[in-house]
C-alpha positions in Angstrom: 58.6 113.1 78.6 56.4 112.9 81.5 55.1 109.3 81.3 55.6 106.8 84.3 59.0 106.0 85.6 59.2 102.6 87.2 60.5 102.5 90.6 63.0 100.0 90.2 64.5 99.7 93.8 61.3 98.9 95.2 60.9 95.4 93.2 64.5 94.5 94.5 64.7 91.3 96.1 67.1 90.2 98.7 69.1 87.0 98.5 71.0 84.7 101.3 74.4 86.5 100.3 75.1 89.5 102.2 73.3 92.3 100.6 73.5 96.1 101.7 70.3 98.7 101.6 70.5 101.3 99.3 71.4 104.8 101.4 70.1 107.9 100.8 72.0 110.0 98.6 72.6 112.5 101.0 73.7 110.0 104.1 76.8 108.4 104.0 77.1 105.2 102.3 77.2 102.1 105.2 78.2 98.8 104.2 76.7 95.5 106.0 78.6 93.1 108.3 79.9 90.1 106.6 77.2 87.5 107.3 78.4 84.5 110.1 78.1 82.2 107.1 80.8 84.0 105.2 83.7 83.1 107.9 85.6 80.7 106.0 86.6 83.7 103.3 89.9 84.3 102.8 90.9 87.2 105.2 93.6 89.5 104.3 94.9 92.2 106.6 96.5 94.2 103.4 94.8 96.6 101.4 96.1 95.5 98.2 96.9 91.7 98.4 98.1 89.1 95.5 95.4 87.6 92.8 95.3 84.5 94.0 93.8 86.1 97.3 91.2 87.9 95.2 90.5 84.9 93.0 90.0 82.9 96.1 87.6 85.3 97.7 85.8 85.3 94.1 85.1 81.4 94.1 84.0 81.6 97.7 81.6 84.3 97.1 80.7 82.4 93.4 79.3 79.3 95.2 76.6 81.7 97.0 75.7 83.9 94.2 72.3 83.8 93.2 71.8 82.1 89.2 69.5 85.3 88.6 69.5 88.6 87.0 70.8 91.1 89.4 73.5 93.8 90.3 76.7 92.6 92.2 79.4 94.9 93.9 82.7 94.1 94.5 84.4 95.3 97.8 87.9 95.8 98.7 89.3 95.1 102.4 88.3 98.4 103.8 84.6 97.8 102.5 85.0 100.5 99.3 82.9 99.5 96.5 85.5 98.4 93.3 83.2 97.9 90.9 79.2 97.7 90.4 77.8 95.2 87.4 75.0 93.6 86.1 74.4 90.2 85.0 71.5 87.7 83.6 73.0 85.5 85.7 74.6 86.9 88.3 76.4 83.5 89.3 78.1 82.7 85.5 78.9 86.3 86.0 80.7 86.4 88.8 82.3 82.6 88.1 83.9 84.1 84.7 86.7 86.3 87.4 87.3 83.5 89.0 89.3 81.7 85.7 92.8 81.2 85.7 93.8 82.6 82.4 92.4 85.6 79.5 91.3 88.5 81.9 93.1 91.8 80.8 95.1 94.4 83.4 91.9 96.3 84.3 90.1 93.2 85.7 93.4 91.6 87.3 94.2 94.7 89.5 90.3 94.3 90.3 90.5 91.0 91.5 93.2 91.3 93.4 91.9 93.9 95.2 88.7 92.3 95.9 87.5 90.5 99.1 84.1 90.8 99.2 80.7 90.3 97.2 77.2 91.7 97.4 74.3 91.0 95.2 70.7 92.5 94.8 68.5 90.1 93.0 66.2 92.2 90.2 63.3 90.5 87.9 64.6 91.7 84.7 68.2 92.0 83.4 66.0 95.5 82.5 66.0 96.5 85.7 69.8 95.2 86.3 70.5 98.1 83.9 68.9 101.1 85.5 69.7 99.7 89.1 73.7 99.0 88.1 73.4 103.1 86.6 71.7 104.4 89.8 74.6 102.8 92.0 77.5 103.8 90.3 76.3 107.2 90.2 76.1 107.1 94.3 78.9 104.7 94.9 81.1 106.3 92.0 83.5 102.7 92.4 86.8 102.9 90.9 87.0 100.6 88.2 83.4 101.6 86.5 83.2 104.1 84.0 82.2 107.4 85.8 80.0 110.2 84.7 81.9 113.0 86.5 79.7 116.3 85.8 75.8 115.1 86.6 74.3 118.3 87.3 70.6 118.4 85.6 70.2 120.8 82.6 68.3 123.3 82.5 65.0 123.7 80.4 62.7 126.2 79.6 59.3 126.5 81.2 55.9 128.1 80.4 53.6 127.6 82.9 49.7 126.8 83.3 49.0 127.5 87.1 48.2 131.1 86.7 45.6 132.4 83.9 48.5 135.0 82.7 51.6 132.2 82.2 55.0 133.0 83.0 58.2 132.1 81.1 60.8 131.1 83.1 64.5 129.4 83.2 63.9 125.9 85.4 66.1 123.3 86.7 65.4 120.3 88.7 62.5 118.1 89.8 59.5 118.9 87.2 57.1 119.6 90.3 55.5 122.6 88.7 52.6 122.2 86.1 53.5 123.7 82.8 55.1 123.0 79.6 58.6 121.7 79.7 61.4 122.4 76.6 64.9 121.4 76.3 67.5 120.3 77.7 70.0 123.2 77.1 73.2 122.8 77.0 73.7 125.8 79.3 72.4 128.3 81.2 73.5 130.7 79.0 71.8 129.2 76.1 68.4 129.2 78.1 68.8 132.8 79.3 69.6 134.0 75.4 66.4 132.0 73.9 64.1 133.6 76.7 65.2 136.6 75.9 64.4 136.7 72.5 61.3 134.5 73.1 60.3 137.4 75.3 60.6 140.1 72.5 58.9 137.6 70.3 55.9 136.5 72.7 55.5 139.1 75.0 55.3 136.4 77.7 55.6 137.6 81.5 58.7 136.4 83.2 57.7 138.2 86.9 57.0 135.9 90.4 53.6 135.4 90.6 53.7 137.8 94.4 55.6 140.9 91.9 53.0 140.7 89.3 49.8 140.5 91.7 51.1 143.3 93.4 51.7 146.1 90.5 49.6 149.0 89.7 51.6 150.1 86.7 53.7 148.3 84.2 57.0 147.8 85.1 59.9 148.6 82.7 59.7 145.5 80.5 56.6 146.5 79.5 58.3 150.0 78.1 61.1 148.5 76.2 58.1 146.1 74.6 59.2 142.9 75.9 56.3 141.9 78.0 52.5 142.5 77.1 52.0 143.9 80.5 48.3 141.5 81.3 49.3 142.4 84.9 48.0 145.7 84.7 45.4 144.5 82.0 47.5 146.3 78.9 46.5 143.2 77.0 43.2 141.5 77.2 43.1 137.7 78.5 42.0 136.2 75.5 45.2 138.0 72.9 47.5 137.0 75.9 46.3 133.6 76.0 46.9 133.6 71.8 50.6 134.4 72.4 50.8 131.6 74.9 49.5 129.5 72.2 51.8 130.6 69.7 54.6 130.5 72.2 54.3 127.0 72.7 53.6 125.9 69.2 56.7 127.3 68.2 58.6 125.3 70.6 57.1 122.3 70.1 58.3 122.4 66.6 55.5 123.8 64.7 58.1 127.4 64.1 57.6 127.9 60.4 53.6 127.6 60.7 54.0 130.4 63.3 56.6 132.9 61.8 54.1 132.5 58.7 51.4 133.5 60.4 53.0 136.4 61.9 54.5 137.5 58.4 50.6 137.4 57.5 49.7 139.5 60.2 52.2 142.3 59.8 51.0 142.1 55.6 47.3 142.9 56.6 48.4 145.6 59.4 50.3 147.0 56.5 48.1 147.1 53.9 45.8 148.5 56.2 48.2 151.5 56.7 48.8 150.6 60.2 52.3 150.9 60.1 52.9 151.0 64.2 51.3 147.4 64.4 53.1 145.9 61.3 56.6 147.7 63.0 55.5 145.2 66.1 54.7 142.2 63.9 58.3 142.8 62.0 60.2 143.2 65.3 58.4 139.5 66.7 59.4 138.3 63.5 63.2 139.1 63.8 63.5 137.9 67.5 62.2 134.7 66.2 65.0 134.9 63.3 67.5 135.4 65.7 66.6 132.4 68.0 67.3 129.9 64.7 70.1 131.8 63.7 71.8 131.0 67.2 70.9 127.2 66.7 73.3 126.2 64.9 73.0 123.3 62.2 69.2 122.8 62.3 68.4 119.3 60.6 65.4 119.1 58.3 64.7 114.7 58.8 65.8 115.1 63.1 62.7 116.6 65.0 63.6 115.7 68.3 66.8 113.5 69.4 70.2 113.6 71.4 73.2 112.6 69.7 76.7 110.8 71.2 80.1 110.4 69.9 83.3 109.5 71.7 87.0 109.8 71.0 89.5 108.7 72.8 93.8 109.7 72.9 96.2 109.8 75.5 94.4 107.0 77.8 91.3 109.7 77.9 87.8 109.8 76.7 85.7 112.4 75.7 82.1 112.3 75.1 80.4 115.2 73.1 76.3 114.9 73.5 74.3 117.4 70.7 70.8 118.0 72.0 68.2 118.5 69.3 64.4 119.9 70.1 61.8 120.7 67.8 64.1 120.4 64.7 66.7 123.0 66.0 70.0 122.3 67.7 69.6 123.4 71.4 73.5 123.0 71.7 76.1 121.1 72.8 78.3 119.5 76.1 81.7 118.0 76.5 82.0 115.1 79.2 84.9 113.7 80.0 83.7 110.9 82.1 86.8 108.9 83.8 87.7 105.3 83.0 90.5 102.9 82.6 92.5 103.4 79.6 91.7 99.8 78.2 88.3 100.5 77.8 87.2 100.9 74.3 84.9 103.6 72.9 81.7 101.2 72.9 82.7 100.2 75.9 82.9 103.8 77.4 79.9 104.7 75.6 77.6 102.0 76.9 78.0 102.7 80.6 78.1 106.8 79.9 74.3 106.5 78.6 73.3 104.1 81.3 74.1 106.8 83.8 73.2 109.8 81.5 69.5 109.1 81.9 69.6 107.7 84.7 67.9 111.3 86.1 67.2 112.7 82.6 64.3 112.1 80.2 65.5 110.3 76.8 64.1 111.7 74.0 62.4 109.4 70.9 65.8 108.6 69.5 69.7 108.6 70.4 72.1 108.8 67.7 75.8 107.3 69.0 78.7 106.8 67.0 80.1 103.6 67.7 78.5 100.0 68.5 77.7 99.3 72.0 76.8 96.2 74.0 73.6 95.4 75.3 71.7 98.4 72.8 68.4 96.8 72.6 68.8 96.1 76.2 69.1 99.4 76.9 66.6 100.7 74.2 64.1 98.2 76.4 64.9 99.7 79.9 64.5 103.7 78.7 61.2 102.8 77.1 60.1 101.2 80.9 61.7 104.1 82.3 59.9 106.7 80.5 56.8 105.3 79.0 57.0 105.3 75.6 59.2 103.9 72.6 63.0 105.3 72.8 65.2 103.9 69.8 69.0 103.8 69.7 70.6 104.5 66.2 73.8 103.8 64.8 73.8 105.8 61.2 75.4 104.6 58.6 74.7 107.4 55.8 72.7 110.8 55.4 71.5 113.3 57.3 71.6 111.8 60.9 75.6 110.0 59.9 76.3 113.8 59.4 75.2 114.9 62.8 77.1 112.0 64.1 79.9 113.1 62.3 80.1 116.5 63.3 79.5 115.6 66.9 82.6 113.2 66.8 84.5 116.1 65.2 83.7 118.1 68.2 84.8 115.3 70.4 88.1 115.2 68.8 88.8 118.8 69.1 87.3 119.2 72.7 89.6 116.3 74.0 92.7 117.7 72.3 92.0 120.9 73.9 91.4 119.2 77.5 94.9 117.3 77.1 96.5 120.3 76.4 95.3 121.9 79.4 96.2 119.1 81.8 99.8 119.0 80.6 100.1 122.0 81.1 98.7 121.9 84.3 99.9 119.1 84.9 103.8 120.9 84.6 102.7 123.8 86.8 102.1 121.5 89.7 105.4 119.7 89.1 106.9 122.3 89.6 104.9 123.7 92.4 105.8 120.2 94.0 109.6 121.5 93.8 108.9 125.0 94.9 107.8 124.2 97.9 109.1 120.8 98.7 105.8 118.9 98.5 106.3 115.0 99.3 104.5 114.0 96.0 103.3 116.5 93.3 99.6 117.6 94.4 96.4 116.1 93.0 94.7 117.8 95.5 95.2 121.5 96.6 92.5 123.4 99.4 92.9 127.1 99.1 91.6 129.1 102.5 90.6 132.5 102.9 87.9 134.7 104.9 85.9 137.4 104.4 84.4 140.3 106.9 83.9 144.4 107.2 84.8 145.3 110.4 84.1 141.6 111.7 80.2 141.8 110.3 78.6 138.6 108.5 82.3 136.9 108.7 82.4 134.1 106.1 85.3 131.6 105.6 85.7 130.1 101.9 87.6 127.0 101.0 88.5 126.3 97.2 89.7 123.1 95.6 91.9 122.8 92.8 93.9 119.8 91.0 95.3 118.7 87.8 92.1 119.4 86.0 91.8 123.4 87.3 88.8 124.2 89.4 86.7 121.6 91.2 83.7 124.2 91.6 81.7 121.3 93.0 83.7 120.4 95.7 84.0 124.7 96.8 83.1 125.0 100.5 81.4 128.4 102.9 82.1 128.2 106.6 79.5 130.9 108.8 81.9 131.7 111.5 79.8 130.4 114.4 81.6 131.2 117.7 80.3 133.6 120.2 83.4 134.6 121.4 85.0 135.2 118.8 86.6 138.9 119.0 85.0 140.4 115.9 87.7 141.3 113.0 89.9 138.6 114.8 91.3 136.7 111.6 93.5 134.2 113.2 90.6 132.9 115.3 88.0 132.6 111.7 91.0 130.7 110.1 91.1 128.1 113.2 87.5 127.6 113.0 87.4 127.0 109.6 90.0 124.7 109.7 89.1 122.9 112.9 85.7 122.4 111.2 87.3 121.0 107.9 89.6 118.6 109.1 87.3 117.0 111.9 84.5 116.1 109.6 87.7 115.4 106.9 88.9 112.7 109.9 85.0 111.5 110.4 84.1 110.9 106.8 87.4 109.4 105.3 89.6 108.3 108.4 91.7 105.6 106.8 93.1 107.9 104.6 96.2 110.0 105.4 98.3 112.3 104.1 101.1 111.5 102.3 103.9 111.8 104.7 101.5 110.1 107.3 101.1 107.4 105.4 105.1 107.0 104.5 105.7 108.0 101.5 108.5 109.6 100.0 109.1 113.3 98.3 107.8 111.2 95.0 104.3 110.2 96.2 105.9 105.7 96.6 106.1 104.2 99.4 109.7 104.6 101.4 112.2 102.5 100.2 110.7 101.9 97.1 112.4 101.4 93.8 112.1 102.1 89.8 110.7 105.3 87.9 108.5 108.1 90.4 105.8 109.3 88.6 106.6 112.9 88.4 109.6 111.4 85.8 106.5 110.5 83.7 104.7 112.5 80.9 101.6 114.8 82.1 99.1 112.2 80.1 101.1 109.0 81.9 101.1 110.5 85.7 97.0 111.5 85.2 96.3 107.8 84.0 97.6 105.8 86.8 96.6 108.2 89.1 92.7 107.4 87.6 93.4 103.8 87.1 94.3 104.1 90.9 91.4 105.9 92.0 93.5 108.7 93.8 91.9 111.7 92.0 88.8 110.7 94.2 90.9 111.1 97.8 89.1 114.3 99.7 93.0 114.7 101.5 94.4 117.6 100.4 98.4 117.4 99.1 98.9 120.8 99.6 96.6 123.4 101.4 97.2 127.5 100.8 96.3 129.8 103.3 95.8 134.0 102.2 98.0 135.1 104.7 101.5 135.9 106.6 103.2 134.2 109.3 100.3 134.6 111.8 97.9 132.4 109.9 100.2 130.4 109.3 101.0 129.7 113.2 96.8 129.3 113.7 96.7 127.3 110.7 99.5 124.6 112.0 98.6 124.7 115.6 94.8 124.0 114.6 96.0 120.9 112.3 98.2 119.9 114.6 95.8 119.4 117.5 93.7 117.5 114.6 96.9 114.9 114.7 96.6 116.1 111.0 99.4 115.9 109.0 99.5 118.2 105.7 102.0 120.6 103.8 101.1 124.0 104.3 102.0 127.7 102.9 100.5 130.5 103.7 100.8 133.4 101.1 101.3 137.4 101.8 100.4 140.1 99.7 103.0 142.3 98.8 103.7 145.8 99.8 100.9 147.5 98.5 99.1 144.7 98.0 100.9 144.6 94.4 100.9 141.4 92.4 104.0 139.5 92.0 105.7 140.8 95.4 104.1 138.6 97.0 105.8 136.8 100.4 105.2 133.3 101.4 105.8 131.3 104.3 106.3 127.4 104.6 106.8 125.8 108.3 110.6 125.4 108.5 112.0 127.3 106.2 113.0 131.4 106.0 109.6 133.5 104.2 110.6 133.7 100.3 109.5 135.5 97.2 109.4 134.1 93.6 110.7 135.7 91.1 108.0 137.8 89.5 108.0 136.2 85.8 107.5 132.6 87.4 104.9 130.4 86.7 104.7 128.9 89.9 103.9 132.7 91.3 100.9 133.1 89.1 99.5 130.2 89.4 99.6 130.6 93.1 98.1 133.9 92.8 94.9 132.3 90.3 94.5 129.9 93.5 94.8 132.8 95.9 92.5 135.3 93.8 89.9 132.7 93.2 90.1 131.8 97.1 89.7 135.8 97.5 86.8 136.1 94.8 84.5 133.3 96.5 85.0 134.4 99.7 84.0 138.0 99.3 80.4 136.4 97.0 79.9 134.3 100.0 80.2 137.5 102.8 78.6 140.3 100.2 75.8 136.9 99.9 75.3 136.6 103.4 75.1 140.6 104.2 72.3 141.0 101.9 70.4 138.5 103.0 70.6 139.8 106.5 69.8 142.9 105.3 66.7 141.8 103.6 65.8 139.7 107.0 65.9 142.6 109.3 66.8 145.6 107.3 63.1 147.0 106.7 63.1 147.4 110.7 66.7 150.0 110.6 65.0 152.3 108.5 63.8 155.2 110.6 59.6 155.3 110.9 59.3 151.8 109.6 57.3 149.9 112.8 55.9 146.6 112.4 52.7 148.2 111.1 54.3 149.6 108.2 56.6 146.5 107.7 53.2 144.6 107.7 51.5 146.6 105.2 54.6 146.6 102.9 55.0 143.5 102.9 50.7 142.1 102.5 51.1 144.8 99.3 54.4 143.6 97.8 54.6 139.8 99.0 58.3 139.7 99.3 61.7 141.6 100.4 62.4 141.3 97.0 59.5 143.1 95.6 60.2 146.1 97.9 63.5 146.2 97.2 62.9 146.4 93.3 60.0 148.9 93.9 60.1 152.6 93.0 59.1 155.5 94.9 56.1 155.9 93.4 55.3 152.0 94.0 56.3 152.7 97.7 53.8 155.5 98.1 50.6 153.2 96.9 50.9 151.4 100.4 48.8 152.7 103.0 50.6 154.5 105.8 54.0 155.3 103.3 54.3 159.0 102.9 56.6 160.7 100.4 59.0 160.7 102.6 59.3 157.4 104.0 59.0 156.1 100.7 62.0 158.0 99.8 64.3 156.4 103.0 63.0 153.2 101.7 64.3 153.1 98.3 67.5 154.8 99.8 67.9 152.1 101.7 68.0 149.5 99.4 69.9 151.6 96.8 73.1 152.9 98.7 71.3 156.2 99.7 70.0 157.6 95.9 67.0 158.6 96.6 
């Protein structure tokens, strides 16, 4: 898994069409000047024009395309990237648009929208692939097939910089030396396996700083999950045994391991030593338990990932099975967005271009439908990873079983995710009528702060839409201003929103709100015509809105603030200096602070209550309680941290000396903080007594 990757950009070269530099993925994405020899294209003022303009600025752009393999983007009027694909030829490629007749919807609404072309010239179609993945992952265009969640997975780690290894949880960039096993399909997954690896292996899982620094075995050592080799309870050589052991077990070799072990615990017990053979039994059933929670382990499948999609409703759902050392390691839904005309191969093809785009491939992928280009593919993960990587559609035994079973858990997780969205979908319909929204909301920003007595004041911003929480898009705003009167809420909420919406107007300033823009109460264009879309079903109205790209606008549709009428006055006075135009309620708690009383305010009208069986009012309590939940883990967050930082210097008789020595003998905060007060008196210059105000400290005053 760790053999050379190819760097792929850096063989890229450029061609006499206009071609844009990669960005950074953390800079904003610029787009290049049309090139002086470009002025005869078609211009067109309109954001959306006819497809004869689009087909016209095809054919123009056609006659300069390069006749070599390559990656070419189409670009609407504003200079947003449409659509990212790769060719052997890029020129027969982009010529094939340009015909009159036989293109479906999809590609017609593409066209039409199209005005410019860029190209990037590769050597291989090969590398075409893996560059076409890498852009649409940054570029996310509308008409491509999306991965949506692309957040790494997390593996398990045992590492070989230290002569007593450490078992540990990692995630990211492989920049630590050690042995790597997974993916897992969760965090949870990982943490459960480690545990019972722990009770199995005896394997350290302490920082390097906590074990150097103890003089006694900590508590894991007690309840017999750790050997304790920082304190020398287990001798270098039997430590480096379980290590071994450790890692052939997760490398596959599991049986020849729990055999052994069964061996050992039959000779400590034939030897009438019944205390050892008791430890041998108890390694023995934490191994047990770690196969029992795998799931359907295949005999014939020692290492492999496995793909199915389904498809209903206009969505796609693609459930990936991730199997290591001949065990299942578990399971993920993806739901990656893409035009309804797109079939399953279709779908399927450009998911595991982007899928490993960051992620190592493992000897073989199992899918469940035919896909385009597979050897191609097959060809550009064996040149991304080093070694052979095949692609397998089964057609009978055990791996058409696992396919099987994986589809099954397609079909079931996209019926589930339907049914959620319809009903969400309903709620914010009528949450549209409730409070008079111009269009039902796609987009809704919850506000709320945080503070005790105007210390460490936090403000939180949540994002919700038709698809529940959008966790990645959840915001933290340190209240910065000096003069800010400490406990003064109205002032946080202006800074927090004066902050959001000026970097909103800097990053995305053609786009405007919804009554900005001229639209009416049902999201058209004033003096429109014909059906709106909130007469449409749930599954309809979340379709076009993806086939239109709109679930990727950052403007919020509807934006909550915790709060009476005075937030609400600093909320629209702040916006409205912005020259930002959005709906806004703000939301009071009821007397009491009970649930269900509670009062809200809307600029314009008389405050109101719901009735307190509503739907609308509990879903608007979920937004405001989550709002409520993150903001409190960002403050509580931020006050321990400054606590850490500075606190060792509050506690009474603690001098930089003292801090000093603590920290040389500890190595971090953290091991101080988890120390007891016998730990606290081994440091030179810490009496009883100070040792005592220390842990007090850090433990609400139990000494």
């Amino acid at each position: 898994m760790n053999g050379p990757k190819k760097n792929i950009e850096a063989d890229i070269e450029p061609t006499d069409a206009p071609a844009a530099a990669i960005a950074e993925e953390d800079e904003e994405q610029s787009l290049p000047e049309v090139d002086p020899a470009d002025a005869e294209a078609p211009a067109v003022d309109a954001e959306q024009g006819s497809l004869a303009d689009g087909r016209a600025a095809v054919i123009h752009y056609a006659k300069l395309a390069p006749s070599r393999p390559g990656v070419y983007r189409m670009l609407d009027a504003r200079g947003d990237v449409l659509y990212v694909g790769k060719a052997k030829n890029i020129k027969k490629r982009v010529t094939a648009y340009a015909r009159p007749t036989g293109l479906d919807t999809r590609i017609e609404r593409m066209i039409a929208a199209t005005r410019t072309l860029e190209f990037i010239v590769t050597r291989t179609e090969t590398e075409a692939l893996l560059l076409e993945a890498n852009l649409i992952k940054r570029l996310r265009p509308r008409f491509n097939v999306v991965l949506r969640d692309d957040k790494s997975f997390p593996y398990i780690l045992i590492t070989t910089d230290h002569w007593a290894p450490q078992i540990l949880k990692h995630r990211g960039a492989r920049s630590r030396p050690g042995h790597y096993y997974g993916p897992f399909a969760s965090v949870w997954a990982v943490n459960r396996t480690i545990n019972a690896l722990q009770r199995a292996f005896l394997l350290r899982s302490c920082s390097d700083p906590f074990f150097e620094s103890r003089s006694r075995p900590c508590l894991l050592y007690q309840i017999k999950r750790c050997a304790g080799p920082c304190t020398k309870e287990i001798e270098y050589p039997e430590y480096a045994a379980l290590v071994r052991e450790a890692n052939a077990f997760l490398s596959g070799r599991s049986k020849a391991v729990k055999d052994e072990l069964a061996g050992e615990m039959e000779k400590a017990s034939s030897a009438l030593d019944f205390e050892r053979a008791a430890v041998y039994r108890d390694r023995l059933a934490a191994l047990s338990a770690i196969q029992s929670h795998q799931g359907v382990n295949p005999r014939g499948v020692e290492e492999a990932d496995v793909f199915a999609v389904h498809q209903q409703g206009g969505f796609s759902c693609v459930e990936v099975f991730f199997f290591r050392t001949g065990q299942n390691w578990g399971n993920r839904a993806y739901f990656p967005r893409a035009d309804r005309s797109l079939g399953p191969g279709a779908v399927l093809s450009a998911f595991l271009a982007q899928f490993y785009d960051d992620r190592p491939p493992p000897r073989l992928i199992l899918i469940s439908h035919t896909i385009e280009d597979r050897a191609l593919l097959a060809e550009a993960l064996c040149t991304k990873i080093g070694r052979k990587i095949e692609i397998m559609l089964p057609q009978r035994g055990e791996k058409k079983d696992l396919v099987e079973h994986a589809l099954a858990n397609a079909r079931e997780a996209l019926g589930r995710k339907l049914a959620e969205t319809s009903s969400q979908q309903k709620l914010l319909q009528q949450l549209a009528v409730t409070f008079a929204l111009p269009r039902v909301p796609r987009r809704i920003e919850v506000f709320d702060n945080s503070h005790i007595q105007g210390t460490n004041p936090v403000g939180a911003m949540i994002v919700a839409g038709p698809e529940g929480f959008r966790k990645s898009q959840y915001r933290k705003f340190n209240i910065r201003s000096a003069d800010l009167s400490p406990g003064d809420d109205f002032a946080m909420m202006r800074e927090v929103l004066s902050r959001r919406f000026k970097r909103l107007l800097a990053e995305a300033p053609q786009t405007q709100s919804p009554a900005a823009a001229g639209l009416d109460r049902n999201g058209h264009a004033t003096g429109s015509a014909g059906p709106t879309r909130s007469d449409l079903p749930p599954a309809e109205q979340s379709e076009d809105r993806i086939a239109d790209g709109e679930d990727d606008s950052p403007w919020p549709d509807l934006v909550l603030i915790d709060g009476g009428q005075g937030q609400l006055t600093a909320a629209r006075e702040t916006i409205a200096a912005l020259g930002v135009d959005v709906p806004l309620v703000a939301i009071a708690k009821g007397p009491d602070r009970d649930a269900g009383r509670e009062t809200f305010f809307v600029p314009g009208r008389d405050s109101f209550k719901l009735p307190p069986r509503d739907p609308v009012l509990y879903f608007v309590e979920r937004l405001r309680d989550e709002a409520h939940r993150f903001a409190v883990g960002s403050h509580r967050a931020r006050r321990k941290r400054d606590l850490r930082e500075g606190g060792l210097q509050e506690i009474a008789g603690i001098g930089p000396s003292r801090k000093r020595a603590l920290l040389h003998h500890f190595g971090t905060l953290k091991a101080i903080e988890r120390a007891a007060i016998a730990d606290l008196m081994q440091v030179d210059g810490i009496s009883a007594e100070t040792a005592r105000r220390i842990y007090a400290f850090f433990h609400g005053g139990a000494a």
